[in-house]
DOKOL-144713 format. One record per residue (C-alpha): x, y, z; residue in one letter. Coordinates in steps of 0.001 Angstrom, whole numbers, padded with zeros to 6 digits, always signed. Example, Ala and Ser with C-alpha at 12.3 -4.5 7.8 and 13.67 -1.06 7.14 Angstrom:
% residues 2
+012300-004500+007800A/+013670-001060+007140S/
***
This chain:
% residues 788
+000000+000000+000000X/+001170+003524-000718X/+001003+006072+001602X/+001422+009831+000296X/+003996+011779+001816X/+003421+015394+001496X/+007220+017759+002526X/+005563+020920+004211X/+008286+023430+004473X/+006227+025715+007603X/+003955+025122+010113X/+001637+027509+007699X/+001639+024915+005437X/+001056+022480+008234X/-002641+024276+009033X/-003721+023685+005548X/-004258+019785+005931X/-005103+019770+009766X/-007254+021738+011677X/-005656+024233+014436X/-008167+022869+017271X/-005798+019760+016453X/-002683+020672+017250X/-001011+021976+020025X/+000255+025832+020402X/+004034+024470+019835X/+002614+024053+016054X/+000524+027486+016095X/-002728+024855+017355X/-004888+026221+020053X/-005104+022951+022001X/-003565+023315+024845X/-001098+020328+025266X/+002163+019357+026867X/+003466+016616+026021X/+006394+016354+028982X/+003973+017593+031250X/+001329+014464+029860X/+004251+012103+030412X/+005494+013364+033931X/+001909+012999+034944X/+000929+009427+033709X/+004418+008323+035513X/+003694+009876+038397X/+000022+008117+038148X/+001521+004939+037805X/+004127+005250+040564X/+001793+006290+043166X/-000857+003557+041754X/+002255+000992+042420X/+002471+002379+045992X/-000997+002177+047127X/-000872-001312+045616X/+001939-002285+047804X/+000911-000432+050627X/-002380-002062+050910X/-000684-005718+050339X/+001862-004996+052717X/-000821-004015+055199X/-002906-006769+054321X/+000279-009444+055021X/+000747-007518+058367X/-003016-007689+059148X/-002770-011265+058931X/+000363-011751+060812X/-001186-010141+063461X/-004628-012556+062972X/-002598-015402+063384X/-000191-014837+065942X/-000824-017253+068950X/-001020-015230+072471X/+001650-015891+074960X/+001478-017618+078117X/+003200-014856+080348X/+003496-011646+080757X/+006778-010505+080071X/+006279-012378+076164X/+003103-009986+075955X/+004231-007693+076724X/+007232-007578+074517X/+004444-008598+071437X/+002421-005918+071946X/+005794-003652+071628X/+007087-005412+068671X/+003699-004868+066942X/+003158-001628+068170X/+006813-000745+066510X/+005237-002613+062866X/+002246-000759+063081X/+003958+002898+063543X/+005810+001875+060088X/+002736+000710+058540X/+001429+004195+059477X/+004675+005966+058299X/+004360+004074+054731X/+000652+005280+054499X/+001606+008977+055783X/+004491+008982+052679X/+001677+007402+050121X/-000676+010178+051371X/+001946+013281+050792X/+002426+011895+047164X/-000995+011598+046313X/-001489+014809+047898X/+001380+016567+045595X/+000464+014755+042723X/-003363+016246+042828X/-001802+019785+043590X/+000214+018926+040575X/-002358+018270+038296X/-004746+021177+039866X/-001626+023861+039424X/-003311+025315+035844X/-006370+026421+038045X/-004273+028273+040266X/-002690+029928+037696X/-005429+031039+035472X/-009145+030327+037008X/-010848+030423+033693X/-008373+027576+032604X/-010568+024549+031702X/-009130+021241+032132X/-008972+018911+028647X/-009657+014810+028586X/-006357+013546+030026X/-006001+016037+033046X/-009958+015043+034094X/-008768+011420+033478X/-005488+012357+035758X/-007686+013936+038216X/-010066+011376+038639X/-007408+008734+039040X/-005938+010402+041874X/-009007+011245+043474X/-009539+007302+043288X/-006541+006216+044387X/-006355+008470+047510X/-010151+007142+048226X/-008683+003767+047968X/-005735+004755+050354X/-007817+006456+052877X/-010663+003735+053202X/-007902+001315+053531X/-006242+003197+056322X/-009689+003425+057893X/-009798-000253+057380X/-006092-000599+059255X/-007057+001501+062319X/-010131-000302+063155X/-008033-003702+062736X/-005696-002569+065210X/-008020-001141+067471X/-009467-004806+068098X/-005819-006392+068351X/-004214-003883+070336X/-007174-004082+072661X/-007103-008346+072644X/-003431-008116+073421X/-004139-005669+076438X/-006321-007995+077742X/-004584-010607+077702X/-001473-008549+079263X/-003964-007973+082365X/-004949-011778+082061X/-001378-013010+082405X/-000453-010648+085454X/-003800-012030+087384X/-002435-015333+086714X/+001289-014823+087844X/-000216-013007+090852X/-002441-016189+091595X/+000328-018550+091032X/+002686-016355+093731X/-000623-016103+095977X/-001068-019837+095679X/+002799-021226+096508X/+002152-019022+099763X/-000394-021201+100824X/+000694-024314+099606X/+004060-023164+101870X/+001287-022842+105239X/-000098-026029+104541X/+002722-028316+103652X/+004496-025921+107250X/+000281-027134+109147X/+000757-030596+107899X/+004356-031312+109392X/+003333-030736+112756X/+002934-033478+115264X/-000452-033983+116717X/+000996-034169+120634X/+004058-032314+121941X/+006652-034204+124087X/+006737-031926+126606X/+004065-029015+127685X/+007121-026331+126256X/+006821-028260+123160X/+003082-028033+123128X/+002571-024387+123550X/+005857-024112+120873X/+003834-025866+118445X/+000248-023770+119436X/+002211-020548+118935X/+003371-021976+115522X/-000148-023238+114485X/-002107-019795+115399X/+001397-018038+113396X/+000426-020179+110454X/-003371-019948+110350X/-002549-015450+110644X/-000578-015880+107851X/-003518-017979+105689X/-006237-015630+107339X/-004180-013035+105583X/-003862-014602+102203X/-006935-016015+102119X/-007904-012025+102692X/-005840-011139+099828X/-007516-013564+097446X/-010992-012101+098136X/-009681-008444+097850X/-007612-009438+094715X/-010534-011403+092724X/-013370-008795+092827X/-010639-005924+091736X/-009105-007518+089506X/-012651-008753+087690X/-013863-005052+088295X/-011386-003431+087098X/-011466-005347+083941X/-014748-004985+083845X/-015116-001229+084201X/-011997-001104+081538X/-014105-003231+079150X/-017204-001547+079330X/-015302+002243+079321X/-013719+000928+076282X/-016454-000416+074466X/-018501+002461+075573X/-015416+005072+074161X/-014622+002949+071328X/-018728+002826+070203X/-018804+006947+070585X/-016250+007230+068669X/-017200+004797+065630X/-020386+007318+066068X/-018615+010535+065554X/-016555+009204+062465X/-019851+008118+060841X/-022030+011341+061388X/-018708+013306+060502X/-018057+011434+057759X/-022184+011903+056846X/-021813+015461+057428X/-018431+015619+054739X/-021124+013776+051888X/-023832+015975+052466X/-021176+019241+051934X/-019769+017226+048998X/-023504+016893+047603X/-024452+020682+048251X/-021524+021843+046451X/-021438+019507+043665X/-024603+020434+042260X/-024217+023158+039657X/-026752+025943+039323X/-026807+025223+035544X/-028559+022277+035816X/-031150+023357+038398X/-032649+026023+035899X/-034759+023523+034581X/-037934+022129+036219X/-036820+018075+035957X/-033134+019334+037329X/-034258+020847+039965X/-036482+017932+040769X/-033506+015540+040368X/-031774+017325+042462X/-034203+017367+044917X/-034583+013809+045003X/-030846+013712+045624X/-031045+015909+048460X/-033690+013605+049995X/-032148+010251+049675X/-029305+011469+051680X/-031366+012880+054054X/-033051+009589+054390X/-029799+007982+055554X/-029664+010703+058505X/-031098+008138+061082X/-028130+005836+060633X/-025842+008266+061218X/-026362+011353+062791X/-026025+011903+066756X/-029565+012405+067552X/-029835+013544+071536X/-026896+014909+072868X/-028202+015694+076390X/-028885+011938+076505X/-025870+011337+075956X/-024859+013525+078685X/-026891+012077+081368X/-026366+008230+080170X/-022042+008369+079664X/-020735+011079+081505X/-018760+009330+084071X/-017321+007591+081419X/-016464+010280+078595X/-013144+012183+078812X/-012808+015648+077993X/-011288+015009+074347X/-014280+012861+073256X/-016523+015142+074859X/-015092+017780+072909X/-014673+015576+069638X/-018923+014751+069893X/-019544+018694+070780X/-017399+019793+067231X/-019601+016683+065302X/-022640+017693+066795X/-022906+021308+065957X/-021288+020576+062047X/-024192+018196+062031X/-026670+020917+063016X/-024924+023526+060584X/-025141+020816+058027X/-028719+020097+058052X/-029632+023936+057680X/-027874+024420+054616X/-029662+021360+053414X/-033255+022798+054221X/-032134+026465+052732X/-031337+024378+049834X/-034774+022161+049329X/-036542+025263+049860X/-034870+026763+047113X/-035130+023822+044863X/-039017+022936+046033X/-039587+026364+044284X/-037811+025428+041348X/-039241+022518+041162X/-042992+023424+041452X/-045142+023706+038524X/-046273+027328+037756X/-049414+026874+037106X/-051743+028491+039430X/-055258+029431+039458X/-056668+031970+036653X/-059223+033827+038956X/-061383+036378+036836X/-061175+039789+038275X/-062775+043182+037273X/-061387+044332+034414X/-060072+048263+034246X/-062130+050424+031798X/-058996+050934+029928X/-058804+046941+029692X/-062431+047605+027911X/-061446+049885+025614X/-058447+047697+024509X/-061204+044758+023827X/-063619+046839+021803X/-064671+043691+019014X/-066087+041851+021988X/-069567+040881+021560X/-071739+042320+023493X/-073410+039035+024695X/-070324+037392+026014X/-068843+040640+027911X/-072065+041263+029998X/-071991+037394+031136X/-068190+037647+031563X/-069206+041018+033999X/-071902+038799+035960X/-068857+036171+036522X/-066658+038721+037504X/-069195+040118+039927X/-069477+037272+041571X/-066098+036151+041808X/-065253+040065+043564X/-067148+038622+046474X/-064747+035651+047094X/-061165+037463+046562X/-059975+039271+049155X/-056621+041160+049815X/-055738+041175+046382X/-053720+044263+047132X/-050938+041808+048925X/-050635+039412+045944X/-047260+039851+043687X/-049179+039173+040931X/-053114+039504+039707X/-053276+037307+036288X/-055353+038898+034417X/-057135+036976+031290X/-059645+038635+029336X/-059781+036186+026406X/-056725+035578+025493X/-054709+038789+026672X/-053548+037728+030099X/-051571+034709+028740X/-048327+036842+028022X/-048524+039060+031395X/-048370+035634+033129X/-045468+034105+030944X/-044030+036981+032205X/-044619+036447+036031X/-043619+033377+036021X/-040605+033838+034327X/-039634+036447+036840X/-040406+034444+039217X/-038316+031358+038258X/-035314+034226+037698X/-036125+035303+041455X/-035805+031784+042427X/-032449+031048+040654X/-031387+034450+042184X/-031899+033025+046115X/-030320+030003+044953X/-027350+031279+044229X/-027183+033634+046923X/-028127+030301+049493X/-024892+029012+047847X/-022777+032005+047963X/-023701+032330+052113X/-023304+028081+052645X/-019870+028306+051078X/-018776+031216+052790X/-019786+029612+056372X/-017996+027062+055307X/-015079+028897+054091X/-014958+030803+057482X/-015324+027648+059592X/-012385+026089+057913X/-010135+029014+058281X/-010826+028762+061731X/-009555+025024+061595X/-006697+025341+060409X/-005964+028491+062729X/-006479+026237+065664X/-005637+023191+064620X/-002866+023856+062766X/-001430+027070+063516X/-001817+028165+067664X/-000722+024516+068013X/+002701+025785+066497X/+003045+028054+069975X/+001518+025274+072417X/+004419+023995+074201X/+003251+020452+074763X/+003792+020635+070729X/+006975+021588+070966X/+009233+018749+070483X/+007340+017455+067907X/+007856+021196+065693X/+010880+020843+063179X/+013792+023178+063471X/+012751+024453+060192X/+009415+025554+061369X/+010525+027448+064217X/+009266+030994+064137X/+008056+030660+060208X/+004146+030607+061303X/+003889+034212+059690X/+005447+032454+056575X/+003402+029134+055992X/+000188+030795+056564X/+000531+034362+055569X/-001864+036763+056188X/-004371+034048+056799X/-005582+035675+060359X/-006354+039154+058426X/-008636+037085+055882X/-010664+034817+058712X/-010714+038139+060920X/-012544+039713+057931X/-014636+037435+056333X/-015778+036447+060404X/-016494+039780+061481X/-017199+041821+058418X/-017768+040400+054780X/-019952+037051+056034X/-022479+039370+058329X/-022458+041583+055221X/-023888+039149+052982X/-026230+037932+055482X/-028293+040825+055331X/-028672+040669+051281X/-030442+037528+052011X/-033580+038638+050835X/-032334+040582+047758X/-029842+039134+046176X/-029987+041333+043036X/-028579+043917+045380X/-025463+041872+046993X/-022893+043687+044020X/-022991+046575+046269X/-021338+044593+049178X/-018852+043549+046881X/-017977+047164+045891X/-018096+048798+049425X/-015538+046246+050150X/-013038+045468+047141X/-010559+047374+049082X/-010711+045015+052026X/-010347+042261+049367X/-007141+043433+048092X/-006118+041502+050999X/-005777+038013+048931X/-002950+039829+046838X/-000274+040069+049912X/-001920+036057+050704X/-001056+034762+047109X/+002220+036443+046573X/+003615+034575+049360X/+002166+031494+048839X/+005349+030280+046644X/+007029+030864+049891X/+004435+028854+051979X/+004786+026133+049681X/+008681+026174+049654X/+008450+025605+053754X/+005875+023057+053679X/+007163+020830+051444X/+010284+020903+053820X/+008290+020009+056551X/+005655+017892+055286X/+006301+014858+056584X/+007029+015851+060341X/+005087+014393+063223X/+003738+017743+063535X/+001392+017809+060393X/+000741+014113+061201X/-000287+014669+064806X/-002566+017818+063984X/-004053+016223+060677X/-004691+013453+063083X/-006574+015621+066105X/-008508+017157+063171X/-009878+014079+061827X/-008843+015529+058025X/-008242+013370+054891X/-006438+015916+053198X/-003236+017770+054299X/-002542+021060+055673X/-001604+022404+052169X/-005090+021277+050581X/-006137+023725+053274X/-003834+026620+052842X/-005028+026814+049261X/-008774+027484+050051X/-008172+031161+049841X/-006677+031057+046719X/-009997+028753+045850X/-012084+031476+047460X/-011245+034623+045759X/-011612+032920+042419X/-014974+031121+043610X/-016729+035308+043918X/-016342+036263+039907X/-018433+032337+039286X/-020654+033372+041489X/-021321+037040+040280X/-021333+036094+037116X/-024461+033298+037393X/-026259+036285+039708X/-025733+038576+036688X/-027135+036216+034397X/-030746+035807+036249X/-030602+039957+037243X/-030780+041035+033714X/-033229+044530+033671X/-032906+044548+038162X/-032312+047356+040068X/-029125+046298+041100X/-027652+044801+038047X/-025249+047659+037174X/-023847+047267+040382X/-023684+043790+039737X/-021533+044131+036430X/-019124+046507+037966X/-018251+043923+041194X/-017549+041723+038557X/-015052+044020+036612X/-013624+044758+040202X/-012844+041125+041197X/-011558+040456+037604X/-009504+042920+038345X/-008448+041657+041350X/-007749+038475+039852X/-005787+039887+037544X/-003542+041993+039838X/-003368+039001+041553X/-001959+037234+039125X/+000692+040016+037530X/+001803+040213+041071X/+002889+036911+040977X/+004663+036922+037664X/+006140+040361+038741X/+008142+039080+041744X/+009126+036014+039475X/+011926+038807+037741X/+015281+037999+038310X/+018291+040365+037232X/+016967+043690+037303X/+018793+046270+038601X/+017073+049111+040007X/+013524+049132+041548X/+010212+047513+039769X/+008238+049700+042070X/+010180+052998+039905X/+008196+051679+036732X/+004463+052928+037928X/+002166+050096+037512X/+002058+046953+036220X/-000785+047111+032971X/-000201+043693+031425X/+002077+040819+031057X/+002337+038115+028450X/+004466+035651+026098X/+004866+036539+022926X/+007310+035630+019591X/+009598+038512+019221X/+012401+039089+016219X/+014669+042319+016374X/+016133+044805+013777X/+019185+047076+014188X/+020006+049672+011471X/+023914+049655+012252X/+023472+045469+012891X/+025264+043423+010680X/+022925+042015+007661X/+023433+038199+008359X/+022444+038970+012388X/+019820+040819+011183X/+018107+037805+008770X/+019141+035591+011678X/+016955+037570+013504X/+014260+037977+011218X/+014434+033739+010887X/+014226+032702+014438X/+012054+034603+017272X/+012965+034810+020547X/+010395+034027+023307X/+009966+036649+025535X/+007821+036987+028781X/+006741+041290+028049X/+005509+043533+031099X/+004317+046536+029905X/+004586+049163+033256X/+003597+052976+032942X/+007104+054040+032100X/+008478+050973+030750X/+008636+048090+028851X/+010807+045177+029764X/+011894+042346+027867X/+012256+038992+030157X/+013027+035735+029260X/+010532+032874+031318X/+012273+030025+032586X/+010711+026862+033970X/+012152+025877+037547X/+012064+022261+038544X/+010320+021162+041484X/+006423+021092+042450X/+003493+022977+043221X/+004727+026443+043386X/+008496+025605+043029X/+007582+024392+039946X/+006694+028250+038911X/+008361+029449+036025X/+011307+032510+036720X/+011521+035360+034531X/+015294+036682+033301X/+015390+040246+032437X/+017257+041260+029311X/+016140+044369+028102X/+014118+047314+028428X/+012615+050223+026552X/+011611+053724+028365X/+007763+054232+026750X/+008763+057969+026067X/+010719+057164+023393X/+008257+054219+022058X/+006885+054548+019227X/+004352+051687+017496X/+003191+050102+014053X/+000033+048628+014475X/+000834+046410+011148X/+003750+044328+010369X/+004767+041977+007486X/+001052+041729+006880X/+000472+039192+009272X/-002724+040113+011717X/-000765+038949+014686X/+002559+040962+014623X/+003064+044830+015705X/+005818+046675+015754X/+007548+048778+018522X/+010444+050687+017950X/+012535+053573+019530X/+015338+056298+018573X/+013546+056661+014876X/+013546+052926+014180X/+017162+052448+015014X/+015797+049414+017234X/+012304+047936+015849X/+011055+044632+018098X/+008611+042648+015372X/+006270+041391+018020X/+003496+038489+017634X/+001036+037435+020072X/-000838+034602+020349X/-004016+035227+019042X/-005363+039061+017391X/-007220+039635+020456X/-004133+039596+022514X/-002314+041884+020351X/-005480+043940+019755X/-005469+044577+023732X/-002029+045055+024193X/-001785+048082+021560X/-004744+049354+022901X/-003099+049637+026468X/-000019+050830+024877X/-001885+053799+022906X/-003454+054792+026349X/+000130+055314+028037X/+001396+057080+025076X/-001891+059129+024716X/-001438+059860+028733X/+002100+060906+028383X/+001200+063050+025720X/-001498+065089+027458X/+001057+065406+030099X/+003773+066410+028009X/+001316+068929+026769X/+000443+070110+030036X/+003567+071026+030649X/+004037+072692+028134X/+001220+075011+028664X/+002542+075583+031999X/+005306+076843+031307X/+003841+079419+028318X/+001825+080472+030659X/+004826+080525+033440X/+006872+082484+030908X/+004441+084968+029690X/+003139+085917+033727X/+006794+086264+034052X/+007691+088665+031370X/+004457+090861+031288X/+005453+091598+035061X/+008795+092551+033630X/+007513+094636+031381X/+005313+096357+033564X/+008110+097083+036438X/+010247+098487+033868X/+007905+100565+032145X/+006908+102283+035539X/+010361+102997+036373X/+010973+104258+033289X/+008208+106723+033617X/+009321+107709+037267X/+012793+108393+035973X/+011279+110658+033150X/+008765+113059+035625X/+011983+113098+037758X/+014843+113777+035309X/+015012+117109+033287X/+013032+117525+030091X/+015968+118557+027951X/+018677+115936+029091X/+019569+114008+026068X/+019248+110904+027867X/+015251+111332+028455X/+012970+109558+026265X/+012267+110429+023085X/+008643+109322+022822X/+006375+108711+025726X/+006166+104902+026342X/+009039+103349+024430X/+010693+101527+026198X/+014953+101352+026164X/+014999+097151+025626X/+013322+094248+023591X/+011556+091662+024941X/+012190+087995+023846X/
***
């Protein structure tokens, strides 16, 4: 068979014989594809499948070890087993702590384009990636569930039977004793030789029988305590152990039900049958509530409190009141979606119509409108407080029909518009609890000394560095921002204003994200410390600390989704304007945001970036250069093969970086940008064409001696980037004009008060001086100098 091979001599070429959405942006394409970055993410995928694999077979060998390991007969071998497997099961825990960090780095790994740029949508593979991670740290974590409840029962069997085997070596020391007394009772003669012998021989018989009295004292004191206190153990452990299989279900109920709530998109609730569906989501879970929720606390109270210590008291408390805070954002959310759900379809009670409404039915016969007036008559008598309805639906033949399309579909806009508001509250009361968690949990624990020999030398007085400005945020959204939105509740059309009255507070999340790379740097040092293991493990959390210290970063780009669905269903609302421009502001934001962390990414500029003015864009972009005194080989070198340069455009300057990729992870995996050159935009100059291609500009300097051929990415990119670029010429401009016209009008004040002094001297020398000197003026006014 032949197969055609076609020589293409440019990727130009290339685009005529497959489609751009094809190929990647290495080969001008638009799909966005790495192919290193595909590869280093299926290995990684395949390396951290191979350790969960092993992990869970090397806990399953160890689980069976431990099944079938016979109990000793004393207590010294016990109690050296129970150490030995104590020691196995600390490694088994270690191996599953190390699985856990990878998983955890690979998912930040694969999640790192969101970070970067929220609008970024994920293609086939990284969903595929992501959902294979997801799985295999689900598979990881019920297996370490699995682990802990297996050792639970065997630590607790081998405990027992530690107690067991020190009852019986204190029986077998108890019963020597008395075998001692009896074999001492049973040598004795019955009949002394002599009466000295006989009372020798009492004295030694009522000695003997104190010393059985006493054992046979210690036996009945020993049984009953020893019984009771195994007893009392057995049932506080089973009691302890049972309350706390409890808490892990209804907190692990509680984690669904949040999962549910915030997995179900707005988008698909618009419709009637979505919102039903996800109705009859909402209730199926909530039919599973008597399994696992704590139901009476106080009862629980009255029936175990001799038997609770103060952690699990504490640890039912926290589960209690996230399962009370859990079950109101569930009925916020069926009421919303019970309206959504309903059929609008109500009632079409005849009223009295207007006489305008009769003079805008004039071809009615007469017939038919005076039994239509008896009906409405009579129906007058049965309506009452009309005035309080939202809506009267009107339908005088077939009029009314579009006045109630229209009610209804403001109403179902109304409804969408307090569901997304329910969300946007829910998610922030969850946003603010979790801050709180990790502030506790995580970081006061870094100053409690009974911590302290578990904190790493490398952690030691960094807590301002691994968690930022974190305190500011909760202290904000707790006390200000979260009360805020409370009271827009009601009117959700209105909330953009709350936004607006506080984008200043949110600028906040700027100082937060520029150190995160910083953050990240120290907890990927520390990761794997006894610390972060110990807290995680207090906490009852699946994920790490740093799946936690992203959530602001998750938060600030959460606000423009939600704006933007509550400016789709407030189209024509009083507060929709206000609405729009929250939106520009937290773009904005997000944008700043952003620049600000490409900006401190510069490496080998002298001089200070804060000297520049501010930072208006940033991008990659294909550059070639042209020198008029250049040599002409450099110069078609040049005009052959672009450079790639990272461009920030500030008020006053332009520089030219080159973007390096670091290697590393997470945020050490975030490129660096060397500086190599920079132009001064007052002596910029710019060709909005260039070699006829609708991509490239030009921007030159010093009348062309050094033109930059520029191409962007797409024309919208370059479109936007000369538009910002005629605004800071245009600005320096005006000024330059300005100043110009300040100083005219300096120089002209200046010289007409120079020619006025002079002038009046002039005139007071001429009254003074004699008439006929031939050095007096020769005509009144003239004056003896020229003005430039």
């Amino acid at each position: 068979m032949k197969v055609p091979v076609v020589m293409l001599s440019s990727v130009t070429e290339l685009h005529a014989y497959i489609d751009r959405t094809q190929l990647p942006q290495e080969l001008g394409g638009t799909q966005d594809y790495c192919h290193d970055t595909w590869i280093s993410h299926r290995t990684a995928i395949e390396a951290f499948a191979l350790m969960v694999k092993t992990t869970a077979q090397t806990l399953q060998l160890f689980g069976t070890e431990l099944a079938e390991t016979e109990l000793p007969n004393d207590a010294q071998a016990t109690s050296n087993l129970l150490a030995t497997h104590t020691e196995k099961k600390g490694q088994m825990k270690e191996d599953l702590c190390v699985a856990l960090g990878q998983g955890g780095r690979l998912l930040e790994s694969i999640n790192e384009p969101l970070l970067r740029e929220p609008d970024y949508t994920m293609n086939q593979d990284e969903l595929e990636n992501l959902a294979t991670v997801q799985r295999l740290l689900g598979q990881l974590d019920e297996t370490e569930t699995a682990f802990d409840d297996f050792w639970e029962r065997h630590q607790t069997k081998l405990e027992q039977c530690l107690q067991l085997r020190h009852f019986e070596y204190y029986f077998r020391e108890v019963r020597s004793q008395l075998d001692v007394v009896s074999e001492r009772v049973g040598s004795f003669s019955e009949v002394g030789i002599s009466p000295a012998h006989a009372e020798h021989i009492l004295r030694e018989l009522n000695s003997q029988e104190e010393k059985a009295c006493k054992l046979h004292h210690i036996c009945l004191v020993l049984l009953p305590f020893i019984q009771g206190d195994l007893r009392r153990e057995r049932e506080t452990d089973c009691v302890c152990r049972g309350m706390e299989c409890v808490c892990r279900l209804a907190s692990r109920w509680c984690e669904e039900g949040i999962y549910i709530l915030a997995s179900q998109p707005v988008d698909r609730c618009q419709s009637q049958d979505g919102a039903e569906a996800a109705l009859q989501e909402l209730e199926k879970y909530l039919d599973t509530a008597a399994q696992h929720q704590i139901t009476d606390l106080n009862a629980i109270w009255r029936d175990y409190d001799s038997i609770l210590n103060p952690e699990l008291r504490e640890q039912v408390e926290k589960v209690f009141q996230k399962q009370v805070s859990m079950q109101e954002m569930f009925e916020k959310r069926r009421v919303s979606l019970k309206k959504l759900a309903a059929k609008q379809t109500r009632p079409v009670q005849p009223v009295a119509p207007r006489p305008e409404a009769i003079i805008k039915f004039p071809m009615s016969p007469p017939g038919e409108y005076s039994h239509r007036s008896q009906e409405t008559r009579n129906a007058e008598d049965n309506i009452l407080n009309v005035e309080h309805c939202r809506i009267v639906e009107v339908q005088v033949q077939n009029g009314g029909s579009r006045h109630s399309s229209l009610s209804e579909e403001e109403e179902n806009l109304a409804v969408l518009r307090r569901h997304v508001m329910n969300e946007l509250l829910e998610t922030e009361r969850a946003y603010v609890e979790e801050l709180l968690c990790v502030l506790q949990g995580y970081a006061a624990e870094m100053d409690n000394p009974a911590m302290a020999h578990l904190l790493p030398s490398a952690l030691l007085n960094r807590k301002d560095v691994l968690f930022g400005n974190m305190p500011e945020i909760y202290q904000f959204h707790k006390r200000t921002f979260l009360r805020e939105l409370e009271t827009y509740t009601d009117v959700p059309e209105l909330v953009g204003r709350c936004f607006l009255e506080r984008m200043g507070d949110l600028q906040i999340y700027e100082k937060y994200c520029q150190n995160k790379p910083r953050s990240e740097s120290l907890w990927r040092q520390c990761s794997d410390c006894a610390f972060f293991q110990e807290c995680q493990r207090k906490l009852e959390h699946k994920l790490g600390l740093d799946s936690y210290l992203l959530k602001p970063v998750q938060r600030i780009t959460k606000y423009q989704l939600i704006l933007k669905e509550l400016l789709k269903y407030s189209k024509g609302c009083e507060g929709s304007e206000d609405l729009q421009e929250a939106l520009s502001s937290i773009l904005g934001i997000l944008k700043a945001v952003n620049d600000s962390m490409h900006l401190i990414a510069i490496t080998g500029y002298e001089g200070s970036l804060a000297e520049l003015g501010r930072l208006l864009m940033q991008g990659s972009f294909s550059v070639w250069t042209e020198h008029k005194k250049g040599h002409a080989k450099v110069k078609d070198l040049a005009r052959f093969k672009p450079m790639q340069r990272h461009l920030f455009l500030h008020e006053k300057a332009l520089l030219f970086c080159k973007r390096r990729e670091e290697n590393g992870e997470g945020y050490e995996k975030a490129p660096s940008y060397s500086f190599k050159h920079s132009l001064n935009m007052s002596a910029v100059g710019i060709t909005e064409s260039a070699k006829g291609d609708n991509k490239k500009f030009e921007i030159w300097c010093n009348s062309r001696e050094e033109v930059f051929i520029v191409q962007a990415a797409t024309p919208e990119i370059k479109t936007s980037w000369l538009n910002e670029i005629r605004k800071v010429l245009t600005g320096q401009l005006k000024a330059c004009r300005g100043k110009i016209g300040d100083l005219q009008h300096y120089r002209h004040t200046h010289t007409h008060s120079r020619i006025v002094k002079k002038g009046e001297e002039k005139k007071t020398d001429a009254v003074n001086s004699d008439p006929n000197s031939p050095s007096s003026p020769k005509q009144k006014g003239e004056l003896p100098y020229s003005v430039e």
